[in-house]
N, C-alpha and C positions, 0 to 999 in steps of 0.2 A: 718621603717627607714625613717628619711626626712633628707634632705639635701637640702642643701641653698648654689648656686651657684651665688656668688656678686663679684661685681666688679663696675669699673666705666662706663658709657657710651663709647660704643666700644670696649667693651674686649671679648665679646662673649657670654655673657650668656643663652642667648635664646639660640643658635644654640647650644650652650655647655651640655646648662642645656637638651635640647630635647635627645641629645644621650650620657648624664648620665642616662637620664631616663630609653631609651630604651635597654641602655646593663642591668640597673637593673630590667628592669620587671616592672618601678615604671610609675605612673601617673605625666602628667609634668604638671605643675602652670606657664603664664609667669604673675611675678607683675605686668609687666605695663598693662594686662588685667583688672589690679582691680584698676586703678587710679581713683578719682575722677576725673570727666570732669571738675572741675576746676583746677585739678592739670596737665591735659593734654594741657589746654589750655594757662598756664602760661607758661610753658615749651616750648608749638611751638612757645611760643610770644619770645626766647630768652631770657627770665626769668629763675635764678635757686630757687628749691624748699626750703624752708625753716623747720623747724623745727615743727613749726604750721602746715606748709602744710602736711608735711610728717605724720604727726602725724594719719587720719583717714586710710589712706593708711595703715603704719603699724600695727593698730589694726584689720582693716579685714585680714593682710597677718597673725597676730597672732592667729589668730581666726580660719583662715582654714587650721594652720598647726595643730595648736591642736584638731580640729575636724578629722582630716586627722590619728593622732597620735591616738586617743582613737578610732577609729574606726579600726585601724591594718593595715590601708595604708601606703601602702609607695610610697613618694613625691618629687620629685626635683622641686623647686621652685626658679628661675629665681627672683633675688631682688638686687640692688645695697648695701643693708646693709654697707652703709661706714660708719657709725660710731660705735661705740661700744656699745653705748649705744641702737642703734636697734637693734645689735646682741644679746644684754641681753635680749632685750624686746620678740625674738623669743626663748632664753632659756629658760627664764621663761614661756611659755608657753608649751614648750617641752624643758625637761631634755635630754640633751644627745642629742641635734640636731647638726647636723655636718653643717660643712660650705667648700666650696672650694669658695679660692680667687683665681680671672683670672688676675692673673699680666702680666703685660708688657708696656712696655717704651712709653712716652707720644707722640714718634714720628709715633709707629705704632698705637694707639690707632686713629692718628689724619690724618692716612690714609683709617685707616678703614672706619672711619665716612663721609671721604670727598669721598668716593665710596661707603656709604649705603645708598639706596633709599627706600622711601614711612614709614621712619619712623617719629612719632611727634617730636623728640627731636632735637635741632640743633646741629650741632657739636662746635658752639661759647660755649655748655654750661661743654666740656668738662671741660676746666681751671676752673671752679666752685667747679666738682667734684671731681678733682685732689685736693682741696685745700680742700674741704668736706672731704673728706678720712684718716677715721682714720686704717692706718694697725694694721690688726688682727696679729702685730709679738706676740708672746706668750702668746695667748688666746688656750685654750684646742680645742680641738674638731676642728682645722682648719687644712685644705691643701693646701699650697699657690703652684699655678701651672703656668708655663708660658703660657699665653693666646697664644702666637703664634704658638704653639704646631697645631698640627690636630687636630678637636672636636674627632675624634674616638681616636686618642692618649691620649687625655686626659682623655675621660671616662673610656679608658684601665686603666688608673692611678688612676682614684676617684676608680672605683671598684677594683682594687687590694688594695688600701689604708683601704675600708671598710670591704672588705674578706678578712683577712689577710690570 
């Protein structure tokens, strides 16, 4: 089983995506582990990513979900996937890969960030990804959750969604 827990900048996913993990038993991936160091350094500059930039990024996250998938792992990977067209690019390399979006309103997203420390991204680059964001409304294989929830409320929610 893999699952891709996206959102924008400040909705939770690391902390989301850690205890999806650990109520499923699954190994956690966070994407920004696998950025290029050029794409970490554009980002702390107050830069947002572009489509070029994103692009080596999303091929190594394609790379080790699909090696994650043919080896019988199962993965929650931590990845902003706003636009559709990355979410296919993770289809195509896994059939049947699930997604939870972390929604919630741009006003908590923009207190979150203005109280999270020691991360590279600034919170200026919120409005970027709001405006990057394409919702996953009526795409198969998605859970759209309210991010303000508790991370253990929520993973109560991805694993009942996934064990029916």
């Amino acid at each position: 089983m893999i699952v891709v827990v996206m959102g924008v900048c400040g909705a939770g996913k690391s902390t989301v995506g850690r205890a999806v993990a650990a109520t499923l038993g699954a190994r956690f991936l966070d994407g920004d582990a696998v950025h290029p160091t050029t794409n970490r350094e554009k980002m702390a500059a107050g830069l947002p990513l572009d489509d070029v930039d994103r692009d080596p990024w999303l091929a190594t996250l394609a790379d080790l979900v699909a090696a994650a998938d043919a080896g019988g792992e199962s993965l929650v990977v931590a990845s902003s996937a706003l636009k559709r067209s990355y979410r296919a690019r993770f289809r195509s390399a896994v059939p049947g890969i699930r997604f939870v979006h972390l929604d919630a309103p741009p006003d908590a997203l923009r207190e979150r960030l203005r109280a999270r420390q020691g991360h590279f991204l600034p919170p200026a680059l919120l409005e970027s990804q709001l405006a990057t964001l394409e919702a996953p409304d009526g795409e198969e294989g998605v859970l759209v959750v309210d991010a303000t929830a508790s991370p253990a409320a929520i993973a109560a929610s991805v694993a009942a969604w996934l064990r029916p």
